[in-house]
N, C-alpha and C positions, 0 to 999 in steps of 0.2 A: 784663041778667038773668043771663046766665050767669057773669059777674063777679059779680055777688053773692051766686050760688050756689058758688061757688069759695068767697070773702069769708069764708060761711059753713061752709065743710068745715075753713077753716086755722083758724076761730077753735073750731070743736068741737074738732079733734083738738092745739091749745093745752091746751084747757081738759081734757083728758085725760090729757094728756103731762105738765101740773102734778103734779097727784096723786100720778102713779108717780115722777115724778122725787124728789117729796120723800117717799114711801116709803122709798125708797132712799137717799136723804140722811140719813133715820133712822138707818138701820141698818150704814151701812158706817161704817166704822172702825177702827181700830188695836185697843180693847176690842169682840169680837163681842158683840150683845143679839138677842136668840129675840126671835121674836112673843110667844110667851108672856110671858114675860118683860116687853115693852112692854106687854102688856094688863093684866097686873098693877101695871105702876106709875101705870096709867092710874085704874085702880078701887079698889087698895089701894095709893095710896103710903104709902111707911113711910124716915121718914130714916134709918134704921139699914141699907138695903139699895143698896146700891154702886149695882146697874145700875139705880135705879130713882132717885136722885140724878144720876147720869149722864145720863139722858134729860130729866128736870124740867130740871135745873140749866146744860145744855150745849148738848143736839142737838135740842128743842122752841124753847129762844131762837133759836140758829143758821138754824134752818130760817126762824122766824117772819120776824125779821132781814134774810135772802138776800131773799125775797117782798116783804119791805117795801122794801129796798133799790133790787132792779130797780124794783118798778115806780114808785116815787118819783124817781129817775135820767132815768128814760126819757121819763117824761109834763114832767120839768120841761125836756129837751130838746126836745121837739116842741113845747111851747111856745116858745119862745127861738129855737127856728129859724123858727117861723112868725110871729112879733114882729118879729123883725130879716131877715126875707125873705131868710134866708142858710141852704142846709144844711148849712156846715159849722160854723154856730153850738152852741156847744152850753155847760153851765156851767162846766167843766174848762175851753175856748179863752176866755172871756169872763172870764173871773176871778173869776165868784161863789164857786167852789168856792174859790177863794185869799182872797177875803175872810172867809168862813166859818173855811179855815186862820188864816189873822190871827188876829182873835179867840180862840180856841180857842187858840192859841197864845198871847195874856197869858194868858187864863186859868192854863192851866196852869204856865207857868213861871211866874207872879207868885204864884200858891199860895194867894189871897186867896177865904177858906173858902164862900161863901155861891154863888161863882161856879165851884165844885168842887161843887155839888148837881147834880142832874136839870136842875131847871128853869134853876139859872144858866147851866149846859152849852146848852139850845138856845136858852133864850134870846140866847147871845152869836153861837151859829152864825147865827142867823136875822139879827140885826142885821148882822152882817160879809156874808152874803148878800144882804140886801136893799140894804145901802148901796151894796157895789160894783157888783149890779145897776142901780140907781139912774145911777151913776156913767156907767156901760157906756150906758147910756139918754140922756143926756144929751150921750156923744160922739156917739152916734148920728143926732143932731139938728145935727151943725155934718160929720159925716163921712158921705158919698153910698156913697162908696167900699165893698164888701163887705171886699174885701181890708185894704184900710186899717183897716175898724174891727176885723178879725177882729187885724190885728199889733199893734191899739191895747190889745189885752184880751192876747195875751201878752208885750206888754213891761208890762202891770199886774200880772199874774200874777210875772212877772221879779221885779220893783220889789218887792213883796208878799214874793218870796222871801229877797230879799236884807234885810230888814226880820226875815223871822223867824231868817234864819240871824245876823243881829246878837243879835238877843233870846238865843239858843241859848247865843252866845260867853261871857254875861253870866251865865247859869241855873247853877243848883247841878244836882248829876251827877244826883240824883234824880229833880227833877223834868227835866233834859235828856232821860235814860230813859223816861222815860212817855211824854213830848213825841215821842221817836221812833219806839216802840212804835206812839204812835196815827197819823202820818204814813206808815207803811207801808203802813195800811189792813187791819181785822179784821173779820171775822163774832163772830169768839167774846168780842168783850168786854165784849159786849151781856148784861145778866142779866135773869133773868127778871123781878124787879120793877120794871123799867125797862118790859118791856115796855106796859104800859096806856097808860105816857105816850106813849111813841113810839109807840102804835096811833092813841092819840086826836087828834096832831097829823096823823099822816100821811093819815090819815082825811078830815081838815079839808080839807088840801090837794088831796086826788084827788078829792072829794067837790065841791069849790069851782071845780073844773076843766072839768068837765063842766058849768057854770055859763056859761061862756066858750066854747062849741063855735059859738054863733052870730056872737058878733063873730070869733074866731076864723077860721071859714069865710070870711064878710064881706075879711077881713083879706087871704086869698087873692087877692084881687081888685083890693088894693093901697090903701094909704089915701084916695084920690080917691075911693072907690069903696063903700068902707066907710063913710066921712062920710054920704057921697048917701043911704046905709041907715041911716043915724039912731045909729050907733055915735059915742060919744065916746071919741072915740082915747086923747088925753091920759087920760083916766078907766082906760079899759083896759090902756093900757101899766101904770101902776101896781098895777093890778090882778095883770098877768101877772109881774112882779116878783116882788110879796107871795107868789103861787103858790107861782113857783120858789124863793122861799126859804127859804118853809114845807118845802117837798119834798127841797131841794138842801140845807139848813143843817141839819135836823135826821138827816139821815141822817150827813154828812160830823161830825156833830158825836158821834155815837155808833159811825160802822163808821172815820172817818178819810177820807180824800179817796182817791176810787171814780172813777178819768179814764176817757174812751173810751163810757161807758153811754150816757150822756146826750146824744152824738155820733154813735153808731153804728146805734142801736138806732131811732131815729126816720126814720133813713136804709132802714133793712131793712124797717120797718114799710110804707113808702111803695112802695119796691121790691114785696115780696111782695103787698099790699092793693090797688093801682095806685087808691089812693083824694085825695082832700083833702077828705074830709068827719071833720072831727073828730069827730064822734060816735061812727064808729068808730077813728079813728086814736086816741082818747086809750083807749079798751078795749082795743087790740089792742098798744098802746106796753106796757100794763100785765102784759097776757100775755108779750110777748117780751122785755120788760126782766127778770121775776121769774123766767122760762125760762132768760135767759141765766145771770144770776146764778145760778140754782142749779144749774144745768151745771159754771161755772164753781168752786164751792163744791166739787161732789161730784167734781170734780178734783184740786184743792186736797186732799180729804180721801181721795184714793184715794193720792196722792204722799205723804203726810207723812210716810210711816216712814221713807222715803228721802231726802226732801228738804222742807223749808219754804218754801211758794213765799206771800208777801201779795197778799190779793185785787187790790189794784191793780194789783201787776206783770202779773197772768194777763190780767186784761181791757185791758193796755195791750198784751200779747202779740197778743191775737186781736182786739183794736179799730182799734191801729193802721193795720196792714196794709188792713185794710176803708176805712178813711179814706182811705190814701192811694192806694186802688183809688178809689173815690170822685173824689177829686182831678185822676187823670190821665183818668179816664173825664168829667167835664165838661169836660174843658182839650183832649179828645180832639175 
């Protein structure tokens, strides 16, 4: 009882902490904007007026984006950790995030127009997701080993690289450019009329998630175990794939490959919640994946006069280190 009364003060004062944080993600930047000022481009937008293009066009995507980001990252991690009974599963170590870069990667350097839209863009992340999820799933089934499957997903990840840094060698400087641009990892590339589509997928996927909190749960308990409760395994694993790819491919395929979230964030969720009941771990993944990130964002945008730092460098800065506390603390 008193655990869930705690359960319930972190997830209030989440859901508090959001708000402000992206108040404040509004508003800081290199061009100051007054309250006024937002509330007028809220009620009288007009294109002729600088700050009120500014916020439409930059720091409402940015913001929407970071939110979406985390908590797409984070839920497609606790998933995958709890699939493959591993914590230090996650889609960045697995390679789904690198089959998502695949794809996205002809995409772009092969230039071919239809697959430079919206929907060709997630469509190709979700396929490079889902396959090499798939992939990951199948070793899974011949390798016992946690360890082994975890070096089998970054020598895929390796292989994956060394594949696009071939493609790269061959790409004209233009689109080379773009290709490296989105490989750094952005908030800001995202526009606003991208946003409906990326709502309505990501929507899908967190919506479709919470679908899954019972096999899930069940799953804790190990597949012997889960059977005996009327879950089809085979059914569900494919199922938690599709999730992640919805989550992990459509993000990766409009903000660029995001390492560490997906990893770390399901690890603190557990720490702090001391729960396995997904019901709450997939709402509380949600809250502290879209926390992190826009932490991490309103960082990003407090440096830039000084310095350029891309979203994945910062979350590999402060994920890392978590990981590999993680690592020595179970080997401990």
């Amino acid at each position: 009882m008193k655990n869930n009364s705690l359960n319930r003060i972190w997830i209030g004062t989440l859901c508090l902490i959001i708000p402000l944080l992206g108040i404040l993600h509004l508003f800081i930047g290199e061009i100051h904007i007054s309250f006024p000022e937002f509330l007028d481009s809220i009620f009288n937008y007009s294109q002729h007026e600088t700050s009120h293009i500014l916020i439409w066009e930059f720091r409402i995507p940015r913001l929407i984006i970071a939110l979406i980001a985390g908590a797409s990252l984070a839920v497609s991690g606790l998933i995958m950790q709890t699939l493959f009974n591993n914590p230090l599963a996650g889609p960045s170590i697995l390679g789904i995030n690198s089959g998502a870069s695949f794809f996205i990667g002809l995409l772009i350097l092969s230039g071919i127009y239809f697959f430079n839209t919206d929907i060709g863009i997630t469509i190709s992340a979700l396929m490079g997701s889902f396959l090499f999820g798939m992939l990951m799933l199948a070793c899974s089934l011949f390798v016992r080993s946690n360890i082994s499957l975890l070096l089998i997903g970054i020598m895929i990840s390796s292989f994956i690289g060394a594949l696009i840094n071939l493609m790269q060698s061959y790409a004209e400087a233009e689109k080379l450019k773009t290709f490296f641009i989105w490989s750094m990892g952005s908030l800001q590339q995202v526009q606003l009329d991208q946003l409906g589509w990326i709502i309505g997928v990501t929507l899908i996927g967190l919506l479709s998630s919470f679908l899954l909190v019972k096999p899930l749960n069940a799953l804790v308990l190990g597949e012997k175990n889960a059977s005996l409760l009327g879950i089809n395994i085979q059914s569900f694993r494919v199922q938690c794939i599709a999730i992640t790819a919805i989550l992990c491919g459509t993000v990766t395929a409009f903000c660029g490959p995001i390492a560490f979230v997906g990893l770390a964030i399901p690890n603190l969720s557990k720490i702090i919640f001391k729960t396995q009941n997904h019901k709450y771990l997939i709402l509380t993944n949600i809250l502290l994946g879209s926390t992190f990130i826009l932490i991490c964002d309103i960082i990003i945008r407090l440096l830039e006069s000084s310095i350029l730092i891309p979203i994945n460098v910062l979350t590999s800065i402060i994920g890392a280190p978590f990981v590999i506390y993680l690592v020595v603390k179970k080997r401990s």
